[in-house]
C-alpha positions as CSV (number, residue, x, y, z in Angstrom):
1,X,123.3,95.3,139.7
2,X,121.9,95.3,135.9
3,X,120.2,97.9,134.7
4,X,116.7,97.0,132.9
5,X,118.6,97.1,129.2
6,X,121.3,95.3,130.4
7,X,119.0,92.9,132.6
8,X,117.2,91.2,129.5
9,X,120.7,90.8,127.4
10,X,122.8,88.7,130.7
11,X,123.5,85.4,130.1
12,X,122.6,85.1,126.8
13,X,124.4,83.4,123.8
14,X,126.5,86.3,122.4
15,X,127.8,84.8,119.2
16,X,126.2,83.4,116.0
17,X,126.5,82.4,112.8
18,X,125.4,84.5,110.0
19,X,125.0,85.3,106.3
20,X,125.6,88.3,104.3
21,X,123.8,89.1,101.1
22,X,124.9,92.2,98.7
23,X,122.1,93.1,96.5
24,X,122.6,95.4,93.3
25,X,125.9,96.6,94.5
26,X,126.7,98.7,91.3
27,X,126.8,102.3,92.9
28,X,128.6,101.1,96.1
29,X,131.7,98.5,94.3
30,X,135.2,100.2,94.4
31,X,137.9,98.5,91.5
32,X,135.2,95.6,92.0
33,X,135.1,95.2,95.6
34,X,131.5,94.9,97.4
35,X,132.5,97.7,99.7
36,X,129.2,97.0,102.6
37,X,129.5,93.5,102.4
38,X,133.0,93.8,103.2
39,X,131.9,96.3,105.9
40,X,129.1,93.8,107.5
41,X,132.1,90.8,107.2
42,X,134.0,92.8,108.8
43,X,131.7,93.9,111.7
44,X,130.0,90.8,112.4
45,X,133.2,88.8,112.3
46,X,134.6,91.9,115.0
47,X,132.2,90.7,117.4
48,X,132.5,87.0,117.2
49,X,129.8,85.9,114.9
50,X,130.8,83.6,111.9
51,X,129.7,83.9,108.1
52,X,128.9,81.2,106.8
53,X,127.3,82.1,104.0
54,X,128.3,85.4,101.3
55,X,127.1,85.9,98.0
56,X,126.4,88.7,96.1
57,X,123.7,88.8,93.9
58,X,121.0,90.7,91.1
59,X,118.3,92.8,91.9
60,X,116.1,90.0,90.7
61,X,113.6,88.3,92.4
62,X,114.4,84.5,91.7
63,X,117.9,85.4,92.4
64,X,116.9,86.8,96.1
65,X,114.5,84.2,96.8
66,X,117.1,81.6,95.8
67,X,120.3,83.6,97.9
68,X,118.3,84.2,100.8
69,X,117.2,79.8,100.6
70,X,120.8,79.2,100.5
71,X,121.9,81.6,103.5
72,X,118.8,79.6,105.4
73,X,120.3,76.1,104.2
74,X,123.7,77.6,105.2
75,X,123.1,77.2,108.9
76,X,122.8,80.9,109.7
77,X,121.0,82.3,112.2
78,X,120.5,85.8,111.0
79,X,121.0,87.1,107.7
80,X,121.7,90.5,106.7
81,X,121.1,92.2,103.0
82,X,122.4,95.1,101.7
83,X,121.1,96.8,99.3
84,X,117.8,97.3,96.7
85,X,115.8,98.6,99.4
86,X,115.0,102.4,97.6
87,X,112.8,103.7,95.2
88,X,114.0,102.8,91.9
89,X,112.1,100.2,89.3
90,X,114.9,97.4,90.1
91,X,114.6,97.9,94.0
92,X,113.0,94.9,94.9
93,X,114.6,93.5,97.9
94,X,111.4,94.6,100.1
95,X,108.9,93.3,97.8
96,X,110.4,89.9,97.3
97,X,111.5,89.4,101.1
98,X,108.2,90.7,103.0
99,X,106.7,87.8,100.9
100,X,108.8,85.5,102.9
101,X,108.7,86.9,106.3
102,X,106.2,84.8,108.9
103,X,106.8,88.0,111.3
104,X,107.8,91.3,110.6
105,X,109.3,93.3,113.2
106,X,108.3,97.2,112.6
107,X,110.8,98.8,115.2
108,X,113.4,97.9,113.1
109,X,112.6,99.7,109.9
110,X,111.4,102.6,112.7
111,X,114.4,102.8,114.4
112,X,116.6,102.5,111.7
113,X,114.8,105.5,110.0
114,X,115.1,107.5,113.2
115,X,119.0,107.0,113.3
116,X,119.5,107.6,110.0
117,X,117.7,111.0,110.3
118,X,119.8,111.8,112.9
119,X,123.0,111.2,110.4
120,X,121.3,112.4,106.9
121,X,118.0,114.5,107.8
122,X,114.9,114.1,106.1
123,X,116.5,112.1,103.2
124,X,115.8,109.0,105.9
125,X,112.2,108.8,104.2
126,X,113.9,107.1,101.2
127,X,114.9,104.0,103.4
128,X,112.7,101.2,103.6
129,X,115.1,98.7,105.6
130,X,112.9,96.2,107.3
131,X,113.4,93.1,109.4
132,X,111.4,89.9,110.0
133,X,112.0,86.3,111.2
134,X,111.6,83.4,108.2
135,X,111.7,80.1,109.5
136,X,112.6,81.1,112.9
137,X,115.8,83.0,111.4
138,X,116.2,86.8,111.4
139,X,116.2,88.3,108.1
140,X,118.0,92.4,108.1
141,X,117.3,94.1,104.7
142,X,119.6,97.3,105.0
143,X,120.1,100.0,102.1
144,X,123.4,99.5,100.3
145,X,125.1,102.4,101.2
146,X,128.2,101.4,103.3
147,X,127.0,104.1,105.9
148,X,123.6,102.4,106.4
149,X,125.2,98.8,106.6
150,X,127.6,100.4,109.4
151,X,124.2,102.3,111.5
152,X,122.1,99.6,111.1
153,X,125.3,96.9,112.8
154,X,126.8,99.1,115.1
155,X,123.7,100.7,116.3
156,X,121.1,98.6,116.1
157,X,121.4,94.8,115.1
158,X,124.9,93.6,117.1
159,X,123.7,94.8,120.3
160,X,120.0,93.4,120.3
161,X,121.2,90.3,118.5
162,X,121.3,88.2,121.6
163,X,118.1,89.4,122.7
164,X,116.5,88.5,119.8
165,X,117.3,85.7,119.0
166,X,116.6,84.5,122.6
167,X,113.2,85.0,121.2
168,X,113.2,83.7,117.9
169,X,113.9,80.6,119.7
170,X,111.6,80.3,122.6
């Protein structure tokens, strides 16, 4: 017999295709290597999903709106951003992206936080990952630290992905 998690996750579609957007990835490229996006690829790919979309981009606005249009035309079902989610004057990944979202979903952001606490302490109040659904997509915006990327897929997003997208689609 299931128990209740497992219950609402049987029979589901387990794999999907997705897209994977590095934002600003200055502080986290090593001999010019996008070190999170390699890390979500890598995850996502682990499990069975597909990418069919990668790009790295500017902390610009146009250029977000534009890379997150492209991931949509891609055929994705989910994207996942990394990066330009803080505090500075050219993090602006939230701003531009919450003015795309038709529904945001506030767990995510409240979860994520919570885990992250667990892993860093109090410097978890610096995040401001959210998630949402655009077009009846799902739309991750992670922090670019490879450690975040890492939380936020293992713990969080690959094991509620079929569940969620159940839902997205209803």
């Amino acid at each position: 017999m299931l128990t209740p998690p497992e219950k609402h996750k049987s029979g589901l579609k387990q794999h999907y295709k997705c897209a994977v957007i590095t934002i600003s990835t200055s502080k986290h490229r090593d001999n010019g290597e996008d070190v999170s996006g390699s890390i979500a690829k890598s995850l996502l790919t682990e499990r069975g999903h597909e990418v069919v979309y990668y790009d790295v981009i500017p902390d610009v606005g146009e250029h977000i709106r534009r890379g997150i249009e492209e991931a949509l035309d891609s055929g994705a079902d989910f994207i996942i951003t990394s990066g330009g989610t803080g505090l500075t004057m050219n993090d602006i990944t939230i701003e531009t992206v919450s003015g795309l979202i038709e529904k945001e979903l506030p767990g995510f952001g409240e979860l994520f936080r919570l885990k992250s606490y667990e892993q860093i302490g109090t410097a978890a109040i610096l995040s401001r990952a959210i998630a949402g659904v655009i077009a009846r997509k799902l739309i991750f915006c992670l922090p670019g630290s490879p450690d975040a990327v890492k939380l936020a897929l293992v713990e969080i997003i690959l094991p509620e992905i079929p569940h969620m997208m159940r839902h997205v689609r209803e």
